[in-house]
VEXVEXLO-781674 format. One record per residue (C-alpha): residue number from 1; x, y, z. Coordinates in steps of 0.5 Angstrom, whole numbers. Each point is the difference from the previous one (the first is absolute). Last residue first. Layout:
N
R   i     u     v     w
R NUM     X     Y     Z
...
//
This chain:
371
R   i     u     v     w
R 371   -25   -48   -99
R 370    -2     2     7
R 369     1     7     3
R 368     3     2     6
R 367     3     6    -3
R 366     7    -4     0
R 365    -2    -6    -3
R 364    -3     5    -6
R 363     7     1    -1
R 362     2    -8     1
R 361    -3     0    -6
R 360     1     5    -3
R 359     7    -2     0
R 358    -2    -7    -2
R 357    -4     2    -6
R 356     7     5    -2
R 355     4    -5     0
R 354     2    -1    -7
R 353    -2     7    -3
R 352     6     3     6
R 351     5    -6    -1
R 350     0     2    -7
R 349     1     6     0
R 348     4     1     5
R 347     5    -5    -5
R 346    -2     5    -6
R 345     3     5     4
R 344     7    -5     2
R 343     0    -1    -7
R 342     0     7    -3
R 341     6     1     5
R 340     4    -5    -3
R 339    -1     2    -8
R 338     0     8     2
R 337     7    -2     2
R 336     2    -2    -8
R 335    -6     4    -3
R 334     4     7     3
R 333    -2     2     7
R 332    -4     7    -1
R 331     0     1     8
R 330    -7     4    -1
R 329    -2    -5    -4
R 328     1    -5     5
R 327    -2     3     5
R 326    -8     1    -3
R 325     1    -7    -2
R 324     0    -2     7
R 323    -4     5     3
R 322    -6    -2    -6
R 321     1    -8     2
R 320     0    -1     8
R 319    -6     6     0
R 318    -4    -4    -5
R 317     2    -7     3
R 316    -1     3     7
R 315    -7     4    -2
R 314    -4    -6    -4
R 313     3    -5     8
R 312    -4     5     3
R 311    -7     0    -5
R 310    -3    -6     3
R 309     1     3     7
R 308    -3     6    -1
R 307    -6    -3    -3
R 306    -2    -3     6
R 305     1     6     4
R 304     6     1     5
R 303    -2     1     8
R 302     4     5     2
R 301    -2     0     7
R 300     3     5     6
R 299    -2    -1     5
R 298     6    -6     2
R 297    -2    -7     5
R 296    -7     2    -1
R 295     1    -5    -6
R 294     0    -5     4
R 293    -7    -2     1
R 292     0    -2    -8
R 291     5    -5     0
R 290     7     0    -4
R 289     0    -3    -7
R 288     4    -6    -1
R 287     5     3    -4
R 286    -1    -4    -7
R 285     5    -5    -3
R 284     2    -2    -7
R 283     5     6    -1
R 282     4    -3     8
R 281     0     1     6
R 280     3    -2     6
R 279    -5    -2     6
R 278    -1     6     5
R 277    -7     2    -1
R 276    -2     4     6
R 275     1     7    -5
R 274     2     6     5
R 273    -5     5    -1
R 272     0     7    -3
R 271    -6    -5    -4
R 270     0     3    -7
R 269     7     2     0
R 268     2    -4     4
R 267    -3    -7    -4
R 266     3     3    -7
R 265     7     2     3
R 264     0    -8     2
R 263    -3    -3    -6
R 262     5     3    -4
R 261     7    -1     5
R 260    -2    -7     0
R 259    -1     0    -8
R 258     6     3    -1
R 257     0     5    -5
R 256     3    -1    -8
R 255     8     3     0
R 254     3     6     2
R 253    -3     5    -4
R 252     5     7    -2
R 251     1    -5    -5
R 250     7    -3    -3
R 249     3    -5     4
R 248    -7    -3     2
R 247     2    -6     5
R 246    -2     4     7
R 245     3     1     6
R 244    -5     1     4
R 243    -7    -3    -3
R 242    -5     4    -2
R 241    -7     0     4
R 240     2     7     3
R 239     1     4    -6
R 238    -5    -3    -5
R 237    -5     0     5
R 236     1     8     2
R 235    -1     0    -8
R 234    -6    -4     0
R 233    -4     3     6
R 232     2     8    -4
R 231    -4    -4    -6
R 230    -6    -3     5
R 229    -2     7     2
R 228    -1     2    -7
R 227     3     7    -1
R 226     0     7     2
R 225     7     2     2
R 224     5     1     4
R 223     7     1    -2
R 222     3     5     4
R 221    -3    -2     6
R 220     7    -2     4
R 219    -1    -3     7
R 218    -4    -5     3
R 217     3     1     9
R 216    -1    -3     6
R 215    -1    -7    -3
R 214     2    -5     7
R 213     4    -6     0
R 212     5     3     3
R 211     0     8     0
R 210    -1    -2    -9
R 209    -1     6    -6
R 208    -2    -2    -6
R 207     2     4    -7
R 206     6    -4    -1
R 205    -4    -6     1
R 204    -5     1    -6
R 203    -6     3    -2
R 202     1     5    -4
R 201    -7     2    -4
R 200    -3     2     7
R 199    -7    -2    -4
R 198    -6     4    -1
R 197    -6    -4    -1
R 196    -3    -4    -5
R 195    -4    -6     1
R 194     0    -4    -6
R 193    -6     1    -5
R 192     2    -4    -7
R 191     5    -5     1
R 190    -2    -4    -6
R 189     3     4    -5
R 188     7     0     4
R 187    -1    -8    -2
R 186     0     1    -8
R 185     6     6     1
R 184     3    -6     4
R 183     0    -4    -5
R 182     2     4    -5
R 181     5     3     4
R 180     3    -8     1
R 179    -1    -1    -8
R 178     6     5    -1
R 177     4    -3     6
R 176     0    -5    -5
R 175     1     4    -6
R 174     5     3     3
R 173     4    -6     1
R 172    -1    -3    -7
R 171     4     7    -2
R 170     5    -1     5
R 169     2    -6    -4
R 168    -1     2    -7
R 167     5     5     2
R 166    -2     5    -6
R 165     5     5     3
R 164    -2     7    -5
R 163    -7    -1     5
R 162     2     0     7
R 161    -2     6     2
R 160    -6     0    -5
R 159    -2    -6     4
R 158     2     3     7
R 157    -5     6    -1
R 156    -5    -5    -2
R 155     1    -4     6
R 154     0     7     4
R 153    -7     0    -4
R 152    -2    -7     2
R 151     1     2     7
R 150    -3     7     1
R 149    -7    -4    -4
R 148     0    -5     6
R 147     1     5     5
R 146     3     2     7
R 145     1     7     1
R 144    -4     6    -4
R 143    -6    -4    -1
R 142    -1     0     7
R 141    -2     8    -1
R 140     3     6     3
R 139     1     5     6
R 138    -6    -2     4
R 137    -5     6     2
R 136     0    -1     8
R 135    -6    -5     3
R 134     4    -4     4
R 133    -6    -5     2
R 132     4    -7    -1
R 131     6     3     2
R 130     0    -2     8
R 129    -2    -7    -2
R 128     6    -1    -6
R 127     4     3     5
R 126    -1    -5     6
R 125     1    -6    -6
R 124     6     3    -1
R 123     2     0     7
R 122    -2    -7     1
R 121     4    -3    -6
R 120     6     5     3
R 119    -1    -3     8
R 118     0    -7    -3
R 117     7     1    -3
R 116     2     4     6
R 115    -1    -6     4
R 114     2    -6    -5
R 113     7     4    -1
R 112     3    -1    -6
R 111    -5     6    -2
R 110     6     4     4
R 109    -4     7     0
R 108     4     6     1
R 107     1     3     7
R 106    -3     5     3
R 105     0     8     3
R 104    -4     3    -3
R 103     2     8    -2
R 102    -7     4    -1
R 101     0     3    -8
R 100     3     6    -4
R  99    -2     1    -6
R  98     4     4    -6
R  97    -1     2    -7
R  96     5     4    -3
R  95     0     6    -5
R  94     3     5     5
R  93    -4    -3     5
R  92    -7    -4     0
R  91    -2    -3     6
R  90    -5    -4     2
R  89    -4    -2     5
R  88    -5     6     0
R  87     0     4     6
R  86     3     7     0
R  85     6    -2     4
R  84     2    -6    -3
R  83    -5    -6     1
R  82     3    -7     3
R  81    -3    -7    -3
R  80     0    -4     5
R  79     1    -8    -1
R  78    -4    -5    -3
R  77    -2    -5     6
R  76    -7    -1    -1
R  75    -5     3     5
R  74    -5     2    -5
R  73     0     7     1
R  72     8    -2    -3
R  71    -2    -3    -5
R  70    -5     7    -2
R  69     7     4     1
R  68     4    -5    -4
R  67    -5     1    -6
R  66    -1     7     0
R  65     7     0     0
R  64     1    -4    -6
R  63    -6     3    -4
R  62     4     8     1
R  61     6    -3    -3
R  60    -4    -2    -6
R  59    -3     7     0
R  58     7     3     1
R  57     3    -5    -6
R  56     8     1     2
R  55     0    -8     0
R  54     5     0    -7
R  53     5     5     3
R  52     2    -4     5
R  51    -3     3     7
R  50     4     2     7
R  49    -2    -4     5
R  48     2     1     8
R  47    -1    -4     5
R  46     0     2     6
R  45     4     1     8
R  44    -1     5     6
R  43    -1     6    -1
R  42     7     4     1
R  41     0    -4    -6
R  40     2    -8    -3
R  39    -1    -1    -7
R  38    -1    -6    -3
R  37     1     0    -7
R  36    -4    -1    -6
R  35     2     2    -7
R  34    -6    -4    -6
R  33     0    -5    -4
R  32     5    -7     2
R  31     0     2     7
R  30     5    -5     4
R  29     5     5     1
R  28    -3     4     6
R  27     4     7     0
R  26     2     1     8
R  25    -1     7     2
R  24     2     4     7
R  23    -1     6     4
R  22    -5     3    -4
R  21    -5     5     2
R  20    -6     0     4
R  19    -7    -3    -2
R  18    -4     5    -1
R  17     0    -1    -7
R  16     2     6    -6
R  15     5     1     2
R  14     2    -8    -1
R  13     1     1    -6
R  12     5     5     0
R  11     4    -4     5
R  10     0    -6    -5
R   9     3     3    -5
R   8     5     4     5
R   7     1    -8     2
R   6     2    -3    -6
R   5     4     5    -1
R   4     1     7    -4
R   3     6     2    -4
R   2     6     4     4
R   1     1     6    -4
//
């Protein structure tokens, strides 16, 4: 007896939609979690996502949707989520969850290209406005992501590691990076009252859709939670202000930002409007901040408060230094690897602790703020 194919699954799914059947199915390879597929039926063409055991949480699938729902409300480019037949938007079948959502047609962002790079500051910054009052239940707490205690703990981890090797060498590096989180910890205190709301918690190129120079499409909710706003700011930074290639040979990071790209993402992202300073620039310099009567040019102001932009550069180094110890452990490099990778954390590190007044500097630029 013949097994069943990719496309009798997706036909006894699609039973419950009125959306056709299956003429054709293509697995998108680029999902590292859940399956998806682009699916094209007698209906037109969708995308369909069946869910990793780890995201089958209906309550928190129930927040996302709601989420998505509320953007779309607001004009926001997040894509149509198709009910089955007895309206809910998703499916749970033979132990499965499934959703299906709108095809948009687009192509991935390319943020060496300085239009899409603005648009994607701009973009973000249209989120942050359109979820400021989502009111949904969040599905966790900040503490649960980025964090001076969950640092110094995945050091602890490390050390215990490490333990029998009694490399004097590493050990002054932990130690190091050890009065890293320490400082941190005594910064973090500081940074009381942040701006909380629900974050996209994904916020990269793969999830941006282009026609041009154009968004047409936000996708992939799947990480969504309620943080501080200034984290996910922080995190889209980090990846559109590092350099292309970079120097780190053994870090998802590339290497530490550039400072033109910094002060760019930070202008469009508060403004949506191109910046009129052209001059290069460099760590010692502020972007001249835009005038007032050009804030019109874009409606939605995302204007970042004072405190937002002292406590940005806490939350790259923060960030910077927990993923990166948190991979290393997952790795389980030996001392003689770790040594190398321990360098190159520590180097962020540093970097981040020594120009942490200029990044908030030119932060506090950005907003139109002086100081």
């Amino acid at each position: 007896m013949s097994q069943p194919t990719i496309k009798d699954e997706l036909n006894r799914v699609l039973d419950h939609y009125n959306l056709g059947v299956v003429r054709r199915a293509q697995r998108i390879e680029g999902g590292f979690v859940n399956d998806n597929w682009v699916i094209e039926t007698t209906g037109g063409r969708f995308f369909l996502k069946r869910r990793h055991p780890d995201l089958r949480n209906p309550g928190i699938i129930c927040f996302q949707h709601a989420l998505v729902a509320h953007l779309r409300g607001m004009g926001f480019p997040a894509p149509d989520i198709l009910p089955t037949r007895s309206g809910e938007t998703f499916l749970k079948h033979n132990g499965e969850f499934y959703e299906i959502q709108e095809y948009i047609e687009g192509a991935p962002c390319e943020h060496v290209n300085p239009e899409n790079f603005r648009a994607a500051a701009a973009t973000l910054a249209h989120y942050h406005i359109c979820v400021k009052d989502f009111a949904a239940q969040p599905t966790r707490d900040h503490s649960d992501l980025y964090d001076p205690a969950i640092l110094a703990k995945h050091l602890t981890e490390l050390k215990k590691t490490w333990e029998a090797e009694r490399d004097s060498t590493l050990a002054k590096i932990v130690q190091k990076l050890e009065s890293q989180a320490a400082d941190l910890t005594a910064r973090f205190a500081e940074h009381e009252h942040l701006p909380n709301l629900v974050i996209h918690g994904d916020y990269h190129c793969g999830n941006l859709l282009f026609k041009g120079n154009r968004i047409v499409g936000v996708v992939d909710y799947d990480k969504a939670c309620w943080q501080p706003r200034i984290l996910e700011l922080a995190e889209a930074l980090i990846y559109f202000a590092s350099p292309s290639p970079g120097h780190l040979r053994h870090l998802v990071y590339p290497g530490v930002l550039e400072c033109d790209k910094f002060a760019s993402f930070l202008h469009h992202y508060s403004y949506g409007i191109s910046s009129a300073d052209n001059k290069p620039a460099q760590w010692h310099d502020s972007p001249r901040p835009i005038h007032e009567n050009n804030r019109d040019c874009f409606p939605y102001h995302a204007i970042l408060q004072i405190h937002e932009a002292n406590a940005l550069p806490d939350y790259i180094r923060c960030i910077w230094l927990s993923v990166s110890l948190q991979r290393l452990l997952e790795i389980g490099y030996r001392p003689t690897i770790a040594l190398e990778a321990l360098h190159e954390i520590l180097s962020l590190g540093t970097w981040s602790a020594e120009n942490s007044q200029q990044m908030a500097k030119i932060c506090r630029s950005a907003i139109g703020r002086s100081g």
